[in-house]
C-alpha positions, -999 to +999 in steps of 0.1 A: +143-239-225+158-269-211+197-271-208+210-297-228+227-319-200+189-326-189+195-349-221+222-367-212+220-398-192+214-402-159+225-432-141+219-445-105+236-474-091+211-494-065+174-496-070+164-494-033+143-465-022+167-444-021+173-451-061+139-449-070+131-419-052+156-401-068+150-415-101+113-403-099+120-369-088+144-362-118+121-373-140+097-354-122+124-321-128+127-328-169+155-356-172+155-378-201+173-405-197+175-418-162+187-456-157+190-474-129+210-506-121+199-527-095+215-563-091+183-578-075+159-596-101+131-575-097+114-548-072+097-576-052+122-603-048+125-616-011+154-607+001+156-624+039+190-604+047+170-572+040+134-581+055+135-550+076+104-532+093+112-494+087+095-466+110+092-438+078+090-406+097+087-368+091+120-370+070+115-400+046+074-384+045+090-349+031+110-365+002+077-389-008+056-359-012+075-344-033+071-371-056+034-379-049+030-400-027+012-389+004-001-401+037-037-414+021-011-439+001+012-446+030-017-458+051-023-486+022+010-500+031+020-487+067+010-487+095+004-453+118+029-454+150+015-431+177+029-450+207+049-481+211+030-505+229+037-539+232+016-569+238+039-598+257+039-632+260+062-651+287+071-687+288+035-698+306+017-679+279+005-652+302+000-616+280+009-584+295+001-552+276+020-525+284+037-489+268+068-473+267+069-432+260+098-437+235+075-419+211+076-379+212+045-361+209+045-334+192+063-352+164+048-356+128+031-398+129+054-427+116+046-455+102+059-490+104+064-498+066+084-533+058+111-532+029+089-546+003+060-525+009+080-491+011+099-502-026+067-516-039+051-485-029+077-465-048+077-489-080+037-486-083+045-447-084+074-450-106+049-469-132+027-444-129+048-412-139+071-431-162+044-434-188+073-422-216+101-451-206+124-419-197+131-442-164+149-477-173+156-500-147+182-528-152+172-552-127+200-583-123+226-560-133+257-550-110+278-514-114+311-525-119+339-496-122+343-463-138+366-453-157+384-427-183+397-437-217+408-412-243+388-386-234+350-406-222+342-413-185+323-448-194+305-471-171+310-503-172+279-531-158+278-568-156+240-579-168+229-612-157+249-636-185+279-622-171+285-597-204+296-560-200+277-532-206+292-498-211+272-464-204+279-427-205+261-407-182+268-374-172+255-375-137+258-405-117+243-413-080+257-438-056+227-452-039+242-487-032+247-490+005+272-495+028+293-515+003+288-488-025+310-501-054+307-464-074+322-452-038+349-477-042+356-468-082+354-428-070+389-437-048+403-458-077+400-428-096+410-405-066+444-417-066+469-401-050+438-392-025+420-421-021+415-421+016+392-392+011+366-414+002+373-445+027+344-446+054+356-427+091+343-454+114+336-451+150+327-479+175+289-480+189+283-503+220+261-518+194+280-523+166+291-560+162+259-568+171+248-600+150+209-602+136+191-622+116+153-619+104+128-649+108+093-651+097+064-657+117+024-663+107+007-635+109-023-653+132-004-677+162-013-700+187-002-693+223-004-717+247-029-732+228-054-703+226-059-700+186-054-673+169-042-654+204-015-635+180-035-616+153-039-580+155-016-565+126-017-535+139+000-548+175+036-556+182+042-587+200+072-601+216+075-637+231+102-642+261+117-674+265+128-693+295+162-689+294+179-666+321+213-661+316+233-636+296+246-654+268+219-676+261+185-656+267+168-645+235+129-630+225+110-626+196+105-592+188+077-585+159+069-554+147+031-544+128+029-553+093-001-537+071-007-556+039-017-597+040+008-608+016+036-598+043+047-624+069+055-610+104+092-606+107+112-614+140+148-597+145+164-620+164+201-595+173+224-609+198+259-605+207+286-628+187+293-652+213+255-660+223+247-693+224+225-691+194+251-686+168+265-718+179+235-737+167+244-752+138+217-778+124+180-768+117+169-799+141+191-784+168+175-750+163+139-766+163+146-783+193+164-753+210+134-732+202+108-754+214+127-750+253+131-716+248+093-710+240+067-734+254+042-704+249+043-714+213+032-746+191+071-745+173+062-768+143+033-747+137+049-711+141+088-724+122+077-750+101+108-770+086+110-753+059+111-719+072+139-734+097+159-748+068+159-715+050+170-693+079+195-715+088+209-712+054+206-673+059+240-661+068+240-640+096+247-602+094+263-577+115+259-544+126+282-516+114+304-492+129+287-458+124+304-443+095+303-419+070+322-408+041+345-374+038+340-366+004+306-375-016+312-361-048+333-362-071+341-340-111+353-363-136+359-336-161+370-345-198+371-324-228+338-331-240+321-328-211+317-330-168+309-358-155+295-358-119+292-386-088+273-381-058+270-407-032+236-407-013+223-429+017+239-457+032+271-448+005+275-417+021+272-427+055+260-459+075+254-470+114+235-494+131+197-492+132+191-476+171+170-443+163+153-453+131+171-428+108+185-450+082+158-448+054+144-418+066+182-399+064+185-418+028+153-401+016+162-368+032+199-367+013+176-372-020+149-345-013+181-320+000+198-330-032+164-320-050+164-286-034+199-282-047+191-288-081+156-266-081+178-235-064+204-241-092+181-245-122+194-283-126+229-280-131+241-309-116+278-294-111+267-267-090+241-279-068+263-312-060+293-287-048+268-271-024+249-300-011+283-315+002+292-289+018+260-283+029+253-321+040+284-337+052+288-318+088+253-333+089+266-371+082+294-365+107+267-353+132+243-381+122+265-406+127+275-389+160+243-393+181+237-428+164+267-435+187+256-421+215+218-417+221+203-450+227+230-481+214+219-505+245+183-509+235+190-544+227+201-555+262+230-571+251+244-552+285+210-550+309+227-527+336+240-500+307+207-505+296+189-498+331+209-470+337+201-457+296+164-457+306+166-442+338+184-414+321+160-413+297+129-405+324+149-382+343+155-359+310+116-364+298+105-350+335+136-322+331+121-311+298+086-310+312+094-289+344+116-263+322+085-261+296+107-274+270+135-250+276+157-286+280+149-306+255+135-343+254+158-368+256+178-377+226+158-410+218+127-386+213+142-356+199+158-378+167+119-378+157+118-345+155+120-336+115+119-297+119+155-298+132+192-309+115+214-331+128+238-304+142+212-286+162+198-317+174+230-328+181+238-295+201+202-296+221+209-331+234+243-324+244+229-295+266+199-318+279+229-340+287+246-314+310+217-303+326+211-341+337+245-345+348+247-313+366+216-324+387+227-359+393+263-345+405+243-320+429+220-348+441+255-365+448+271-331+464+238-331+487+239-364+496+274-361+510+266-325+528+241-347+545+260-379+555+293-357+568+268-334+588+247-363+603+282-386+613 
């Protein structure tokens, strides 16, 4: 028999994939009234500050089959990542193919997956196993505050005319990024203790980083060889002419699967490159066209597209962070009302290794196992998973700091030296026969493992390396003192 709070409301704040993910899998466990509140208009609005190009690996894979959706339906919106190889252009328009072994081997496949395809991929399943309305989602509506008044925790939502909604749900998720306003009610209502739910940040060498996302035709001209650009399935980067630190840029754009989707090119700099300074969309036209001769500018940024990414404020990269306490009781007489933050809301960093979807989808599935060990009660299994999951957010957060934060050469000899490291530890690993592991870079892939073993396997990887660099060093004395 099902326990009556599987009849109480249920309601998730963010409709991103962490939201719907979760939302599907509780229907999928027996809840009957699951709403979520998402302040976009609908699943597939553009959104240009969020036009990201995921990798969905082994631990974003694990949490969408176990709601259904498996690799034969991936493949119809991703596309497979077996080894990054990346076709080149430089400022004459001369292509160089060539391949990095950033992948690790023996990891389960990724797939590059934009934004909208992974949440239309989740609404399409959502429709499908939602056939009784028990999943509502609010779409143009903002989560507002939380609060307690004579004995009801309420929930209080703007919808799109401005009006309040109120709501009473006994569970509630936080699935609303970095920003998470049911993380920012939770301290309102921690008070004396608020600090224990303010972010712990710590500096990256690439947080502060600044980015913004441009599109590009899927088919380009280079050098005026039609259609040289065209291969989905490829990534491509364009280098321009300019040399010097603060003013050198490329295109970087990543495979996109389904026809509707434009190419996207991150364009992340540090905040005093020249770029930021441009401040016009005829400036930016004309700045493009020296940096890249390779390609016909009008043709690959028409105005339009210029006009609308100069409107597009730029973004920054965060500190890695995470959140000391993720839940939270709100107990009344009538009942216990329970918040879990999940996601970005729980803990947040900038995007080096790849994990931040995939470690989104892997707090829901872990939250899932909770609630199956505990026959869905929400009090019990949210108690455990915190305990159980925040030494992993500290750790997470940890190795996004430290594993690979110059890939974006915004320091070229940290990043020279990052690279050379990263060789080294992949030839260290292969003579011990995998008794030191594979660089960090390559061992983030690796689902089988948490985030504190990892975390510990690196760190001894790291002290091997070091050890054999200092005894290179050591030798290298020996032999200069005993020659002169």
């Amino acid at each position: 028999m099902k326990p009556d709070y599987m009849k109480q409301q249920v309601m998730i704040s963010g409709g991103g994939p962490s939201g719907m993910a979760a939302a599907i899998m509780l229907l999928q466990y027996g809840w009957e009234d699951i709403v979520i509140i998402e302040r976009q208009e609908s699943h597939a609005k553009f959104d240009r500050g969020k036009a990201f190009n995921y990798q969905l690996g082994g631990r974003g894979q694990n949490m969408l089959s176990h709601i259904g959706i498996e690799t034969a339906e991936i493949l119809k919106y991703g596309i497979a990542n077996e080894a990054f190889v990346l076709n080149s252009f430089n400022p004459e328009g001369v292509e160089t193919s060539f391949s990095i072994p950033f992948v690790l081997p023996s990891k389960k496949t990724a797939y590059w997956i934009t934004r909208a395809a992974l949440l239309d991929m989740l609404y399409q399943r959502l429709k499908t196993v939602n056939s009784d309305n028990r999943i509502k989602i609010l779409y143009g509506h903002k989560f507002s505050e939380i609060a307690v008044n004579e004995g009801e925790v309420t929930v209080r939502v703007t919808n799109p005319d401005g009006k309040d909604l109120r709501f009473t749900p006994w569970l509630i998720l936080g699935c609303d990024g970095v920003n998470s306003k049911l993380r920012k009610s939770l301290a309102a209502l921690a008070q004396p203790n608020s600090s224990d739910f303010d972010m712990v940040s710590s500096p990256s060498p690439s947080s502060d980083l600044m980015y913004k996302v441009i599109r590009l035709p899927r088919n380009m001209t280079v050098n005026g060889q039609a259609a040289a650009v065209k291969d989905h399935a490829k990534s491509y980067v364009f280098t321009s002419t300019f040399k010097s630190l603060h003013k050198r840029l490329s295109l970087f754009s990543l495979p996109v699967m389904r026809p509707e989707d434009p190419r996207m090119a991150n364009i992340i700099l540090p905040q005093n490159h020249e770029f930021w300074k441009i401040q016009s969309s005829e400036n930016l036209t004309s700045y493009l066209e020296t940096a890249f001769p390779q390609l016909d500018i009008n043709e690959v940024f028409p105005q339009e597209e210029v006009k609308d990414f100069m409107a597009l404020k730029a973004a920054k990269f965060p500190d890695p962070q995470y959140a000391p306490k993720i839940g939270m009781e709100i107990k009344t007489e009538a009942s216990v009302t329970c918040c879990l933050l999940l996601g970005d809301a729980a803990h947040a960093f900038p995007p080096d290794l790849g994990l931040g979807v995939n470690s989104a989808l892997e707090d829901v599935y872990h939250f899932g196992q909770a609630l199956e060990t505990h026959d869905q009660n929400y009090v019990k299994a949210i108690a455990v998973y915190e305990a159980e999951r925040l030494p992993e957010s500290r750790a997470l957060v940890r190795l996004v700091k430290t594993v690979f934060p110059y890939q974006y050469n915004h320091v070229p000899w940290r990043l020279k030296l990052s690279l050379v490291k990263f060789f080294a530890q992949i030839g260290i690993s292969k003579i011990t026969a995998g008794l030191i592991a594979q660089p960090g870079f390559r061992l983030c892939q690796d689902h089988t493992i948490s985030y504190t073993q990892m975390e510990r396997r690196i760190k001894t990887a790291d002290l091997v390396f070091y050890a054999i660099i200092l005894m290179i060093f050591a030798a290298m004395l020996y032999f200069v003192f005993r020659v002169f």
